[in-house]
Every structure is written in structure tokens, then in C-alpha cells.
Legacy VTK file of the C-alpha trace (Angstrom):
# vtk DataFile Version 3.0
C-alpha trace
ASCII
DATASET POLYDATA
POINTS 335 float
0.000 0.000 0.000
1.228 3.908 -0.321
1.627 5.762 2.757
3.067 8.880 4.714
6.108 7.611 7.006
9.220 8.080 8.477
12.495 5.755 8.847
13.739 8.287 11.144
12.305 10.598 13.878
13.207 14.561 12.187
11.934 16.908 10.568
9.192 17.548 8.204
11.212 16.613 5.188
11.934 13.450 6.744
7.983 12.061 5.697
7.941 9.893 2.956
5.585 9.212 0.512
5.305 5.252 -1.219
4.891 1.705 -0.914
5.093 -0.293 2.184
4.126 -3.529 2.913
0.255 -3.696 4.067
-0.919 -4.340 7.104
-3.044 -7.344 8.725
-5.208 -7.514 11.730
-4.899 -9.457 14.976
-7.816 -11.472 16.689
-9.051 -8.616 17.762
-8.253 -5.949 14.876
-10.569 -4.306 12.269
-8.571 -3.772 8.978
-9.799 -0.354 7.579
-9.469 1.181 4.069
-8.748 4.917 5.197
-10.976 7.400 3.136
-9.141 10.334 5.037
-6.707 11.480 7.922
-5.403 14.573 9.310
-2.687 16.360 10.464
-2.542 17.450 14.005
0.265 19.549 16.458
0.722 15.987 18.055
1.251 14.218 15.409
4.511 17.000 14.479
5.085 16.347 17.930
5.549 12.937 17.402
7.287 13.106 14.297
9.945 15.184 15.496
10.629 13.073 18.787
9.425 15.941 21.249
6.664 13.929 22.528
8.546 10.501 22.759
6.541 7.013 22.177
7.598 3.930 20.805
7.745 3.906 17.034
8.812 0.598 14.999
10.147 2.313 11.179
9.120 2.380 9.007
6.395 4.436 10.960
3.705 5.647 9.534
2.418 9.085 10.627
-1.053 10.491 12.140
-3.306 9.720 14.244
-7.003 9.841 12.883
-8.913 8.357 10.057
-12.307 7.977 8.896
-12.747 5.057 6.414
-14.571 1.850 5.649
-14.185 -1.769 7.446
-12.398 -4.209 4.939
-11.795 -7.115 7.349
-12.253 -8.044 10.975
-10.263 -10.256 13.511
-11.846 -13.337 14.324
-12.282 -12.216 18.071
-14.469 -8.892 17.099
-17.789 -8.208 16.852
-20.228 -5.692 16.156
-18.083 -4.739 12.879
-18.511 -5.972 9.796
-17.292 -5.426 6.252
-18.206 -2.573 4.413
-18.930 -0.512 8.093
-18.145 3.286 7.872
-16.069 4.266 11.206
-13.091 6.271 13.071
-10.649 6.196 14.961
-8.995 9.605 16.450
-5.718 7.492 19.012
-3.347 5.552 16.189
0.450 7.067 15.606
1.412 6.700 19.398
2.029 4.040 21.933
3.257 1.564 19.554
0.075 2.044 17.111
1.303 2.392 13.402
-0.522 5.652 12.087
-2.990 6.478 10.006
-1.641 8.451 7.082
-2.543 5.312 4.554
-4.076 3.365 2.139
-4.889 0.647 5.002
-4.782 0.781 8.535
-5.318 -1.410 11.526
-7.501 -0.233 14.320
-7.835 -2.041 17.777
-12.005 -2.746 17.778
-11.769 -0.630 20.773
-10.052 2.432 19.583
-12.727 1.703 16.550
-16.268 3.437 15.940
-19.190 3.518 13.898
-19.926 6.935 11.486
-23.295 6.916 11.814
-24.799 7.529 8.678
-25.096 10.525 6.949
-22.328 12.176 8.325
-19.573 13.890 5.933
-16.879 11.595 6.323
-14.205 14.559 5.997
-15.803 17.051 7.888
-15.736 14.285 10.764
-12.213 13.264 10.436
-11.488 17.024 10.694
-12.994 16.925 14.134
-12.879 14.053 15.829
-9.656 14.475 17.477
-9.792 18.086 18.993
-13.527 17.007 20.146
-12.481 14.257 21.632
-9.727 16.032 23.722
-12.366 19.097 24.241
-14.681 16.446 25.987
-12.113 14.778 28.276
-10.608 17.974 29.127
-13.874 19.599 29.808
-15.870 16.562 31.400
-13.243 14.285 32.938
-10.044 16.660 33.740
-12.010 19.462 34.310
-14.952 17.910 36.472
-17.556 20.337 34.571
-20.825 20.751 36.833
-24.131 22.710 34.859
-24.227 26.142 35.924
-20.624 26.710 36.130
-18.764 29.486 34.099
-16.350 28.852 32.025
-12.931 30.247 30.387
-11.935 29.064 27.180
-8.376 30.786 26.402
-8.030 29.960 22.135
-11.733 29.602 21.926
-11.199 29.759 18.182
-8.928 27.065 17.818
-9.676 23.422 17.155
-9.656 22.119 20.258
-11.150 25.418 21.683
-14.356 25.757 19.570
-15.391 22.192 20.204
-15.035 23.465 23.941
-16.948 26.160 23.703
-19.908 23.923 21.398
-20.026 21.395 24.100
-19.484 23.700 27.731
-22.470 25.668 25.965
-24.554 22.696 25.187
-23.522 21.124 28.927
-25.211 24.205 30.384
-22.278 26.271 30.998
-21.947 29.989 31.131
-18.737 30.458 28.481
-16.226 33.484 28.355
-13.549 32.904 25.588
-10.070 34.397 24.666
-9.150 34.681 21.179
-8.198 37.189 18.066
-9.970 39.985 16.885
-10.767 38.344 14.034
-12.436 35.251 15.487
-14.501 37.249 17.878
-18.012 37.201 15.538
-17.157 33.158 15.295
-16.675 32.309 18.738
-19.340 34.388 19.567
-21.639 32.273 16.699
-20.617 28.958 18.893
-22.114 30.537 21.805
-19.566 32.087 24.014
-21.467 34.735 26.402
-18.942 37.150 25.959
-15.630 37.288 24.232
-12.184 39.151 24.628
-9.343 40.162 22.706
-6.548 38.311 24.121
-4.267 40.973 23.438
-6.171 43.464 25.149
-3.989 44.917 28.036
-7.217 45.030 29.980
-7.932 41.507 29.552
-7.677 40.351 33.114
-9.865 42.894 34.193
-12.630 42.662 31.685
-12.617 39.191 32.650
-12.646 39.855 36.293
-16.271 41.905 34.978
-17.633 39.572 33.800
-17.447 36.758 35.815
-17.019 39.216 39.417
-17.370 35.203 41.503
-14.732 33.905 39.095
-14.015 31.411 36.716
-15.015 28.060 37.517
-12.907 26.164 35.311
-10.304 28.008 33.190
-9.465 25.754 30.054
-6.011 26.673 28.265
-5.676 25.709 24.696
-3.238 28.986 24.067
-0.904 27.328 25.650
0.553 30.681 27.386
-0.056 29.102 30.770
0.323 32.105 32.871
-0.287 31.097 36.243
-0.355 33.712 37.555
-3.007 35.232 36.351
-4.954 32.370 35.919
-5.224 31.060 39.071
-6.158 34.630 40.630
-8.922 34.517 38.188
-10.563 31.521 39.646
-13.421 31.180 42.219
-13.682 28.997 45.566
-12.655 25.498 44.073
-11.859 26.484 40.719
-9.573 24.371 38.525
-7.614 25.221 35.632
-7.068 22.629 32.653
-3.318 23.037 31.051
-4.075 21.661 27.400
-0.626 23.315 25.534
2.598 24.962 26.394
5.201 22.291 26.137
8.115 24.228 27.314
6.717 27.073 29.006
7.617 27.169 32.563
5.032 29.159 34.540
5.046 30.526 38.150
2.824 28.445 39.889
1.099 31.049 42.969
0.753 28.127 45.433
-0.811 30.066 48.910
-3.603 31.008 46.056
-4.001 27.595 45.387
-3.976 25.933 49.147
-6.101 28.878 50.606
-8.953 28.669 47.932
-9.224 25.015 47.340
-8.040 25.082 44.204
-6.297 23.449 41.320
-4.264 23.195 38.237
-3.896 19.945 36.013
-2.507 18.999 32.984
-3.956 17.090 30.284
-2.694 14.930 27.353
-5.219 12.986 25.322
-2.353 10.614 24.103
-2.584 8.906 27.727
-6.387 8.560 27.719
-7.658 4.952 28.094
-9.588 3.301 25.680
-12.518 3.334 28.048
-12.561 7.485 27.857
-11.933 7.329 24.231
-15.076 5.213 23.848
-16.994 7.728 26.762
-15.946 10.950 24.097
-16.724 9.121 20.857
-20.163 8.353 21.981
-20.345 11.817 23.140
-19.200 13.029 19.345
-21.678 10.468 18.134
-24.288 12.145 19.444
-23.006 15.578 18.284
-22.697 14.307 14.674
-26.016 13.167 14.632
-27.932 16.562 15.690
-25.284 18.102 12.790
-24.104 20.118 16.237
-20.044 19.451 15.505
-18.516 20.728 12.406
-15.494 21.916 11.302
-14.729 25.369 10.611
-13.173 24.903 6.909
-11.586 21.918 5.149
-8.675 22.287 3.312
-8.063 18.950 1.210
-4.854 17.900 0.021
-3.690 14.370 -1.754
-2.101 11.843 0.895
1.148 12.430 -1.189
1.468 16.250 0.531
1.659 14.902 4.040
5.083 16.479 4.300
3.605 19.863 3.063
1.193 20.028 5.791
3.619 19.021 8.547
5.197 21.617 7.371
2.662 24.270 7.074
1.483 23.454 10.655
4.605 24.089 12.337
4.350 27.197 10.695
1.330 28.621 11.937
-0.456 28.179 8.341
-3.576 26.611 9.246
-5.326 28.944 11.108
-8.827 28.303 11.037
-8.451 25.578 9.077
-7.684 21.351 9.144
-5.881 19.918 6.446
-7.460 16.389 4.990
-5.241 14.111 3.576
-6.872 12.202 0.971
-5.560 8.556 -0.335
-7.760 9.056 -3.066
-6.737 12.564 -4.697
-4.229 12.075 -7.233
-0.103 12.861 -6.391
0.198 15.837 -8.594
-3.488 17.042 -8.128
-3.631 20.816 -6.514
-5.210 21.001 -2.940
-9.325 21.412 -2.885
-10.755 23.979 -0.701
-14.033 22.824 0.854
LINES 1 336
335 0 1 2 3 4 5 6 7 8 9 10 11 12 13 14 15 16 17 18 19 20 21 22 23 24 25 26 27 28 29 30 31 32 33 34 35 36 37 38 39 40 41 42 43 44 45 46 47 48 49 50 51 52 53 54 55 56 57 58 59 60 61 62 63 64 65 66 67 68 69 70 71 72 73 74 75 76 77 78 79 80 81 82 83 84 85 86 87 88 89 90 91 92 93 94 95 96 97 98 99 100 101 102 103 104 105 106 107 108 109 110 111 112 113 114 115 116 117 118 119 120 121 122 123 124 125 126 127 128 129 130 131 132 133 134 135 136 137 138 139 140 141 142 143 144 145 146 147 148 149 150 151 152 153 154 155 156 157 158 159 160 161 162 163 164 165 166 167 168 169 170 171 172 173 174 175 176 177 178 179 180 181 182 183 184 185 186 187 188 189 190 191 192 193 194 195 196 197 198 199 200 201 202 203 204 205 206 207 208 209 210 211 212 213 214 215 216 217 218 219 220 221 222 223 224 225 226 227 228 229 230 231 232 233 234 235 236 237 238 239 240 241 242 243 244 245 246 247 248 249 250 251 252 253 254 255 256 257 258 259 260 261 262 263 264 265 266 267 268 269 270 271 272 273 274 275 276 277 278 279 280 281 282 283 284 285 286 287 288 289 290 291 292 293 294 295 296 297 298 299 300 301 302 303 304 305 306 307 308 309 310 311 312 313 314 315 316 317 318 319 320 321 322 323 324 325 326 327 328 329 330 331 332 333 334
């Protein structure tokens, strides 16, 4: 089969496009023929070797994929050929990726499309919605009624926070650009702020005078700070980006209010709260309440490209979908 891989961890130029040998399922494996995958900061992450996990070369890169059941393990049910389904958690921990003609899925780390649903409008989504509901619902212990901060509300990750906190019940401030005010603001944030707005802190401090409940960081600025003095009785703060910053954490703040910062990786999450989100997305897909902001298609040969364009800041806005199907030397779509 063609594929996107590596023979060495590196940079983006170090993804190559061809033939490898195909992959078969275990007993409990569900071979899939990938319709599309994605490209997300993780999977650079990976890549690169900043975010270290075991990866047998040649490796093939990314982690989601939405495509159709060719073959299932003797030991699995309740997939069968010719099943549309996803998978957001291959590309780490040992899993080859997704970035193919074929991949293998775990049936556990497998689930159904259910029908109707764009395939590439899902694959666009179901990784940053999955991490938006863990973060939200399992790291940040959500309870209706609360308000919440989403810092990079227009992001990936951030705008499936803001769909769901809103939908949960929640009372949502958000962070973001200028530019992505009128969006955020379309998802349902109550009220949204320039995050370069020197009075940021205290326009926040406005309008939530009790504090923030739970303050979720996708900016990844992770000033502590700040944060934390922002907070009400109990709040908690959710660390979802920031690699290498290295915050001052305000500790008597912490102690004295019953308070709480945590960090949160998705790549760690057990199969049993992969399955909890998907059902969760599931749900989403089928009231046509998750979508993608815009789709920018590109042939499975350009995985490199989009790396590439990524690390660069590129995509704003936007997820790349990397298409087995779309010929080498065809231009990208816009959708």
C-alpha cells in the first residue's frame, strides 16, 4: 500500500511518501481502508521526537482516520465489512498511524460513522472534540451552571469546547483574536475578549465578578499567575498546551482557595474514555451540532507539506485532509 512515514524521527522533510508492505489484523483488529486522515500539532510532535513514544520504522504518521471496514479479527464483533467508522488514538504508543491506504484499528479504539455524516468534515474533528470532551468533562470535572474560560476559543480544540461547555449548560467566556470574535461568539460564548487586550484580566474579572469556575487553556501561554487569581472557591484550571513554558505556579492562592491546576494529554487517555468521548461526538454528529470550521483537502502524497505548514502557523482556522484518493500531482481542494 502507499503511505506517509518516516524511517527516522526529524523533521518535516523526513515524511515519505510510497509503498510499504500492508498491514493485517490481529484477533481482535478491524482492517480499515482509510478514506481520510489529518494532520494534528501531536502528530509533528511525534514526528519530530518531542513527545517521545515507541515507534517501529518504518512508521507511519497520524493519528485519525475515517474510512470503511475491509476485514475483521476473528475475536471482534459488532463490525462488519463494508462498516463506515473512526478512529482519532493511532500514531502513538506503539500504534502504526494512520496516514494510509490501510490501517489497523484495535475494535476498541474503533467506531461507527453513523450515517449521513460527511466523512471529511468528521475526520477534521474528531480528534480536537475528543480532547475538548475529556478535558472539559473528565479533567475538568464540569458541573451545569458553572462558568467557564476558554483561552483559544477559536482554535480546534477550543471551539469544540466552547460547542459542548455551551450545550452542557455552561456559562462560556472565551479568549481569542480579533478576528475570530463574531465566530466564537456564533458557537455561543457569552462574551468574548481580545486576548491581546492589556485590559484583559480585568474585563474578565467583569464579567465573571465570583470567578471562573474552570479556566481551560488551549493557548498554551499558561500564565499562572493570572490564571489562578482569576478563579473562584474550588476552581480548577485545565493546562491543554505549552510544552516548554515554565510558569510561576502562585501556590498560597491555590492551598487557601481550594483550588487546582492539572494537565492534560489525550495521548494517555484509556480506551474506556476514548469510547466515553466518541459516543459523546456520536451524538453531536447526529444533531449536525459538531462541524469543522473549513476543510482544506490535500492528496495523501502532501503529508510532508502540511507538517510543514502546521509548524508554521499556516492553518489557522483551518484542518488539512489528507486524501488517499486525490491524485499525487493534483492541486489542494478547498471545501
Amino acid at each position: 500500500m502507499r503511505a506517509a512515514y518516516i524511517e527516522e524521527l526529524g523533521a518535516a522533510d523526513a515524511i515519505r511518501y510510497g509503498e510499504i508492505p500492508a498491514p493485517r489484523p490481529g484477533p481482535t483488529d478491524v482492517l480499515v481502508n482509510v478514506l481520510a486522515t489529518t494532520v494534528n500539532p501531536v502528530d509533528t510532535f511525534v514526528r519530530s521526537g518531542r513527545f517521545p513514544t515507541p515507534t517501529d520504522f518504518p512508521f507511519v504518521v497520524s493519528r485519525d482516520l475515517v474510512g470503511t471496514v475491509a476485514e475483521v479479527g476473528p475475536g471482534v464483533t459488532g463490525f462488519r465489512a463494508g462498516d463506515r467508522a473512526w478512529c482519532n488514538s493511532l500514531g502513538h504508543g506503539g500504534r502504526q498511524g494512520a496516514a494510509a491506504e490501510q490501517a489497523v484499528v484495535a475494535a476498541d479504539r474503533l467506531y461507527h460513522l453513523p450515517a449521513g455524516v460527511d466523512p471529511y468534515a468528521a475526520v477534521a474533528v474528531v480528534h480536537p472534540a475528543a480532547t475538548a470532551y475529556l478535558a472539559l468533562f473528565v479533567h475538568g470535572r464540569f458541573h451545569v451552571g458553572e462558568t467557564v474560560l476558554v483561552a483559544g476559543a477559536a482554535g480546534n480544540v477550543g471551539s469544540a469546547l466552547v460547542t459542548m461547555a455551551v450545550r452542557a449548560g455552561a456559562r462560556v467566556l472565551a479568549t481569542a483574536g480579533s478576528r475570530d470574535t463574531r465566530y466564537c461568539a456564533e458557537l455561543g460564548a457569552a462574551d468574548v475578549f481580545d486576548y491581546r487586550d492589556p485590559e484583559l484580566t480585568e474585563k474578565i474579572r467583569g464579567a465573571a465578578p465570583r470567578g471562573v469556575d474552570l479556566y481551560l487553556d488551549t493557548a498554551g501561554v499558561n500564565d499562572l499567575e493570572t490564571t489562578v487569581d482569576l478563579l473562584a472557591h474550588r476552581g480548577r484550571v485545565v493546562l491543554l498546551a505549552g510544552a516548554r513554558t515554565r510558569p510561576v505556579l502562585p501556590a498560597g492562592a491555590l492551598y487557601m482557595n481550594d483550588r487546582s491546576v492539572v494537565g492534560f494529554v489525550i495521548s494517555h487517555a484509556t480506551s474506556g474514555e476514548l469510547a466515553e468521548a466518541a459516543a459523546y461526538i456520536n451524538d453531536l454528529f447526529g444533531r449536525d451540532a459538531l462541524r469543522p470550521r473549513s476543510i482544506e483537502m490535500f492528496p495523501l502524497s502532501a503529508t510532508a507539506e502540511v507538517h510543514a505548514r502546521m509548524e508554521k502557523g499556516e492553518l489557522h482556522g483551518r484542518r488539512a485532509v489528507l486524501r488517499p484518493d486525490l491524485p499525487t500531482l493534483s492541486g489542494r481542494q478547498t471545501a
